[in-house]
N, C-alpha and C positions, 0 to 999 in steps of 0.2 A: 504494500500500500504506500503512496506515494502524495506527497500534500504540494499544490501550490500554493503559496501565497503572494498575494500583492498588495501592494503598500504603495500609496502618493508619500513623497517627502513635500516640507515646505516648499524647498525649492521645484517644485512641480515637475521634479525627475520622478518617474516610474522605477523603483527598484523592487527586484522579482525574489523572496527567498526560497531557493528551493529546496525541502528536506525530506529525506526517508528513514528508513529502518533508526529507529533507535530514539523517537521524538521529535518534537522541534521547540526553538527558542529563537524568540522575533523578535525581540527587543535588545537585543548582544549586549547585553550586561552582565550576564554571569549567573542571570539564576534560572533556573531549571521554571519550565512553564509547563510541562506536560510529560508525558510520556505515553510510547505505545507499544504495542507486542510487536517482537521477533521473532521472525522467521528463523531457521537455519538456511545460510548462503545466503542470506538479504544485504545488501549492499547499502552504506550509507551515503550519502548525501549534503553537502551544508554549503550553502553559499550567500553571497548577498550582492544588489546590484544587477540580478541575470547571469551570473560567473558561476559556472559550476567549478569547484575549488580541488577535486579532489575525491576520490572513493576508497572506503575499504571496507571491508568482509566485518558485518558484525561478529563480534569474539560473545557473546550473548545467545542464549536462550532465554524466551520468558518476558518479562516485563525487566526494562533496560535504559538507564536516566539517561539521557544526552546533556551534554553541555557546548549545543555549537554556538560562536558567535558572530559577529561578521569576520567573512574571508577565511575562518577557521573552526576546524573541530577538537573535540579530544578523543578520536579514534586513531591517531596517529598520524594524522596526516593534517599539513598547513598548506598556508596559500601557494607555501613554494614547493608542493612533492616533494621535500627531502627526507620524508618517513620519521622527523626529529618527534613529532608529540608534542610538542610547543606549539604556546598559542601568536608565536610571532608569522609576520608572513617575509620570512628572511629564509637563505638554503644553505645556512651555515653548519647544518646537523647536529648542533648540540640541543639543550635541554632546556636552555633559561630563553626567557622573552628579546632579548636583544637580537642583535643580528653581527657581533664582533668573533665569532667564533671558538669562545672561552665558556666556558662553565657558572661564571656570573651573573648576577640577573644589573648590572651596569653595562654600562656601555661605551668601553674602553675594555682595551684588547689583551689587559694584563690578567693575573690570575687575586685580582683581590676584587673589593667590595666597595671600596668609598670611591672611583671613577676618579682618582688624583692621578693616574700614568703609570704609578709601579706596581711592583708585584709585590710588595708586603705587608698593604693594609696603610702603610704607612705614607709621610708626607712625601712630598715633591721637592725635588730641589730647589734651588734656587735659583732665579734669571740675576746676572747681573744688571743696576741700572748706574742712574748717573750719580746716584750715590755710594757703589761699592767702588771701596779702593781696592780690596783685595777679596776673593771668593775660593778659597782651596774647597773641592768637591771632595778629596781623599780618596777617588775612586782608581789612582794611578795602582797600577796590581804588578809593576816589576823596577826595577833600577832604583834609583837614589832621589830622584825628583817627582817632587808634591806642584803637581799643574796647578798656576792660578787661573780662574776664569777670563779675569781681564788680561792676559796674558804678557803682564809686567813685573810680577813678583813671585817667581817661583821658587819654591823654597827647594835645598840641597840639602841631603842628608847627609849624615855620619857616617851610615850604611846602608844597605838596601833595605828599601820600605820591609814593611810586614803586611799584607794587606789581607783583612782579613773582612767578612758582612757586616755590614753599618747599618744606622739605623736609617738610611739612604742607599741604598745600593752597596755599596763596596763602601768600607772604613782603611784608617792605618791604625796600626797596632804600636804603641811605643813601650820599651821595657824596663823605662822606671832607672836606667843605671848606664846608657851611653847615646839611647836614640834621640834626635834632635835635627832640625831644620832650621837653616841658614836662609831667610830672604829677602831677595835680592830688588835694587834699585826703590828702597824707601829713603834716602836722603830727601831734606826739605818735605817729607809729609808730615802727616799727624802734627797737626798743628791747628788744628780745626776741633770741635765736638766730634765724639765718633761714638758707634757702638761695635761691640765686639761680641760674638755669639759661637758657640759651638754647641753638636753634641758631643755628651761623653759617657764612657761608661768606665765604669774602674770601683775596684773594691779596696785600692788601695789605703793603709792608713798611715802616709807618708804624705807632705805636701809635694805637688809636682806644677809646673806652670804647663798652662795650653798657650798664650801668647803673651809674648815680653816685648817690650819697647825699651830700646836701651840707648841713650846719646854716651858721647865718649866723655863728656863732664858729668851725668849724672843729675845734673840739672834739669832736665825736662823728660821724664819716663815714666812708662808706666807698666804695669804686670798683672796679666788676668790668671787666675787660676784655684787650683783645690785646696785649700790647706786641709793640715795634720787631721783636723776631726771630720774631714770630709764637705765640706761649706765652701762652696764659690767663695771667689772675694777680688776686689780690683782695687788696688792702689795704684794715687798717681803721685808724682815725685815735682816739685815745683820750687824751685830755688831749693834745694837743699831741704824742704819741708815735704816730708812724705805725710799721706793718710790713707788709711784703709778702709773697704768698706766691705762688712761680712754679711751672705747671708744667713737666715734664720735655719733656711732646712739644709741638712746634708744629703750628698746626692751617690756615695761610696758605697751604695748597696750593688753592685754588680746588674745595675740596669740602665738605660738608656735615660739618660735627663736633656732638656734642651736647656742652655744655662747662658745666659747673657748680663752684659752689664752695660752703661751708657755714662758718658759725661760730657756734659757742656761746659764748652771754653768760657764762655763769658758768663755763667750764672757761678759755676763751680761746683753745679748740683750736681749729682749721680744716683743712679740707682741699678739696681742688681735684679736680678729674674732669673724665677726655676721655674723651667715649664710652663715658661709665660705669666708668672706669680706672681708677682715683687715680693722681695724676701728683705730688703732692707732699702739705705737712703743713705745718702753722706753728705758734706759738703766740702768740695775740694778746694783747694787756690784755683781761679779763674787762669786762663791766658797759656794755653800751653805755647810755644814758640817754636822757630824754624831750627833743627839743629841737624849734624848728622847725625842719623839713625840707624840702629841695626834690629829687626825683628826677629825673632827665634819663634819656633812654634816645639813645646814640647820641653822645654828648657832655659833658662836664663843663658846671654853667652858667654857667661865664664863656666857655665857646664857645673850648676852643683843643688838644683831644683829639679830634675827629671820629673816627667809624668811617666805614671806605670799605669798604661790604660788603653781606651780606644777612644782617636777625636775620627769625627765626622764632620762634615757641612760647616765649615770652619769661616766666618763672615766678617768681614771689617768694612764698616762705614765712616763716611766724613758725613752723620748726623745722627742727631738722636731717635733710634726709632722707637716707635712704640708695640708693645705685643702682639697688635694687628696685622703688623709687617711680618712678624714668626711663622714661619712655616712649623709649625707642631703637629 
């Protein structure tokens, strides 16, 4: 037994549903409006518009719910005959309603769920813009050099990376006791507001620095990193007057934290961030100045603060962002 139906739309198109074996549903919303008996060998049926979409052999005896709805059924078969069983009309052969060829029900071609580009669930790198002076990805997986995005500062290692999964794609591994990054062509920067962010993860209960700013007087520096109890903290260095600012939580449990700090040249304000948090607040000497500089990622460079850990997505700006800007 075989039903037409027909249906005027608003727009005064004629669309024809045509349905068999197994029920029908006029309305393609998703809920079941009838049902009728099966034959054995009865063939279904579902379409919408005048398009027949598709047949397959009811798997049913008896009385048998359908759930077709426009352009698709759940008898196995969609808009596009690719036999997937999804209610998409894509011929990608998988499961979920998209059409990107993955196992997700998003729509990006990775193997996670939030539709950000990667495959771990997790965030997105980061673009540089006209505010990053420096963006190491830590995604480099052989030799001695940490790429920077803007491809001006790349840092030089001790020894060859460690590269190990980050909380971005690829991380580097450093081992707390010689590993350390040298880079290159920061003379006359940082002299501006900047913020400074990284991920990191470490268990260690040693202080190690993730990035140092160091001039050859000492006079204009400054030092982001873990201390002894595990807390972020960012000191800046100003005529010979240093201050510190710690934060509240520790971040040494052996998991990924996103951890950033900020300082403004002309207020002297700072603030710190875990996870996008703010964890504390200081107030610095104003006015950092032009000096030459040498940056380290990983270690102060007289080599005697090692990080024993993993940095990722390692971000330095000439402005103060706010945790909007964080990619978490």
């Amino acid at each position: 037994m075989k039903k037409w139906i027909i249906r005027t739309l608003g727009l005064g198109l004629l669309t024809v549903l045509y349905l068999g074996c197994g029920g029908d549903k006029s309305g393609g919303t998703g809920v079941d409006n009838g049902k009728v008996t099966c034959e054995p060998g009865q063939k279904r049926y579902c379409s919408c518009g005048g398009l027949i979409m598709g047949e397959q052999t009811c798997a049913f005896t008896g009385d048998a719910w359908s759930i077709c709805g426009c352009g698709a059924n759940d008898a196995g078969q969609d808009a596009a005959a690719d036999g997937d069983g999804d209610m998409d009309a894509d011929a990608d052969g998988d499961t979920d309603s998209d059409a990107d060829g993955d196992t997700d029900s998003d729509a990006d071609s990775d193997a996670d769920t939030d539709g950000d580009g990667d495959a771990d669930g997790g965030p997105d790198p980061y673009q540089t813009d006209t505010d990053t002076m420096a963006l190491w990805h830590c995604d480099d997986t052989s030799g001695n050099i940490l790429a920077d995005a803007t491809g001006t500062h790349p840092g030089t290692g001790s020894g060859d990376l460690t590269s190990v999964d980050g909380r971005i794609d690829k991380a580097v591994s450093l081992n707390g006791t010689t590993d350390q990054f040298t880079c290159a062509n920061f003379s006359g920067y940082l002299t501006t507001s900047f913020t400074i962010e990284a991920w990191v993860k470490t268990s260690a209960a040693a202080a190690g620095v993730i990035v140092n700013r160091e001039s050859g007087t000492l006079e204009n520096d400054w030092q982001f990193g873990i201390n002894a109890s595990g807390a972020p903290y960012l000191t800046v260095v100003i005529s010979y007057t240093d201050i510190t600012m710690t934060a509240t939580r520790t971040v040494n449990d052996n998991a990924f934290h996103h951890v950033a700090a900020t300082y403004d040249s002309t207020s002297g304000n700072g603030t710190i961030y875990v996870d996008g948090t703010e964890s504390g607040t200081a107030s610095f000497l104003p006015g950092l100045s032009a000096d030459v500089a040498i940056v380290t990622i990983g270690d102060v460079n007289s080599g005697s603060q090692y990080f024993n850990g993993v940095l990722d997505e390692i971000r330095l700006s000439s402005k103060v962002r706010t945790p909007s800007e964080f990619n978490l």
